[in-house]
C-alpha positions as CSV (number, residue, x, y, z in Angstrom):
1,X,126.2,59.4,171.0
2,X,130.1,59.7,171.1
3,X,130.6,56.3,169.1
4,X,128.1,57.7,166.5
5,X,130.6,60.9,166.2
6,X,133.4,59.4,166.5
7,X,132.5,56.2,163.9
8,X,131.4,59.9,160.8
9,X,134.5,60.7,161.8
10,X,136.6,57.7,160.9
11,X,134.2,57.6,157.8
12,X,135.1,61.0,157.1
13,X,138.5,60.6,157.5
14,X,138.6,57.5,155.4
15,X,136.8,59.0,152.9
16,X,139.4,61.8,152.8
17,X,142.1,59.7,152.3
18,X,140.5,57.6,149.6
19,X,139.9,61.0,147.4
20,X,143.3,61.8,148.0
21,X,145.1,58.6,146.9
22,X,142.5,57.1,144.4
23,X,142.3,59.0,140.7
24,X,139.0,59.5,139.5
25,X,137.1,59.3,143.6
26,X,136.6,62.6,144.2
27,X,134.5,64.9,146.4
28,X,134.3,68.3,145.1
29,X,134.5,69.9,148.6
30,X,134.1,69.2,152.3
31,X,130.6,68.9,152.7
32,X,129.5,66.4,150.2
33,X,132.6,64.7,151.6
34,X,130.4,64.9,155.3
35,X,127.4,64.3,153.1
36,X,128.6,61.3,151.7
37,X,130.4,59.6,155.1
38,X,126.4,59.8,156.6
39,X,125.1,58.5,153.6
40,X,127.4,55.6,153.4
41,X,127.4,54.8,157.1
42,X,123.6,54.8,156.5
43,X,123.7,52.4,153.5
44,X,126.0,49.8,155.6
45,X,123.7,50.0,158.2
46,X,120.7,49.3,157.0
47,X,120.6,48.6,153.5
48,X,123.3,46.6,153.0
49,X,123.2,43.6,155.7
50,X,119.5,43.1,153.5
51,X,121.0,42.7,150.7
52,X,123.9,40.5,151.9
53,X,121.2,38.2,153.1
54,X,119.4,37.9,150.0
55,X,122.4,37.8,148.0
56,X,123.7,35.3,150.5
57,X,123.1,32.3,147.8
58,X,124.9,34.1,144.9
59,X,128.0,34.8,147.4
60,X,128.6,31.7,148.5
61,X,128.2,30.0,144.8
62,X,131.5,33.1,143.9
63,X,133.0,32.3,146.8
64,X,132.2,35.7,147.8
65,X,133.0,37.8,144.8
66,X,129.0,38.9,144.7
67,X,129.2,40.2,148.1
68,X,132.4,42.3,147.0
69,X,130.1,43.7,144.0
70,X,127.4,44.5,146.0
71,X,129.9,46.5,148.4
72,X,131.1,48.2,145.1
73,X,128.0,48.5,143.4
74,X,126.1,50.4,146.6
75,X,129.4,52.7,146.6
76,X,128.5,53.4,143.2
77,X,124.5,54.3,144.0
78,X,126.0,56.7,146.9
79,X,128.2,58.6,144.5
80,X,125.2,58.8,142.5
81,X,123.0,60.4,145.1
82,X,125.0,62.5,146.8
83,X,125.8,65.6,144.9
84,X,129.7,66.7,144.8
85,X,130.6,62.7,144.9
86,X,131.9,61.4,141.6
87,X,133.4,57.8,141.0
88,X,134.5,57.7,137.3
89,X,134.1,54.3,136.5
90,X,133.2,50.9,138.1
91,X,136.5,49.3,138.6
92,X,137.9,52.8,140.3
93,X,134.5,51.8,142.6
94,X,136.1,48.4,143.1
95,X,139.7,49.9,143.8
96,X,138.0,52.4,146.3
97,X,136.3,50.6,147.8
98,X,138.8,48.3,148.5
99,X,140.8,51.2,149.8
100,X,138.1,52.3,151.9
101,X,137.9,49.2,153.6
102,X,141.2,49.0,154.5
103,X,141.6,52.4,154.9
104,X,138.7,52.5,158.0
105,X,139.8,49.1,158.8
106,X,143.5,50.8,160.2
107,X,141.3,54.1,161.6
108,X,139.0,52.0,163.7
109,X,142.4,49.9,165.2
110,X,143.9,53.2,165.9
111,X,141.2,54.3,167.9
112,X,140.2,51.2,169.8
113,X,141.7,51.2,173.2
């Protein structure tokens, strides 16, 4: 239960950071910002690892450019859904999530032991 809390609130915090420093990613207050870590951590649980596989083919043909799209493009669907999330257009998608990649990447290091 702690590494559930503690990985929202990496996401969170990420997410946070991303809205601040990315134009046009924006939360319009803290709890579609919540909203949207659970949502997220949801999608990259279970959702995404699916579609990795079945994209798998596609990826390895780009040398891995599809995976990155379907990384951006399930960003995209989460801004979508959860009200108070707005990504103005798809390559400010691609720079987030970029950003939020490296962004948790450096949170999770921080907090390993």
């Amino acid at each position: 239960m702690y590494k559930l809390i503690a990985k929202l609130i990496i996401n969170v915090a990420a997410l946070f950071v991303v809205d601040y420093i990315i134009p046009g990613f924006e939360f319009a207050d803290y709890q579609s910002l919540v909203i949207g870590a659970i949502v997220i951590g949801v999608v990259n649980t279970f959702i995404r690892p699916i579609l990795q596989i079945v994209a798998l083919p596609i990826s390895i043909l780009t040398l891995g450019i599809f995976a990155f799209l379907v990384n951006v493009s399930l960003l995209w669907v989460v801004a979508l859904i959860v009200p108070g999330f707005t990504i103005d257009s798809f390559v400010t998608a691609m720079v987030a999530s970029i950003s939020l990649t490296l962004v948790t990447m450096f949170l999770n290091k921080l907090t390993k032991d």
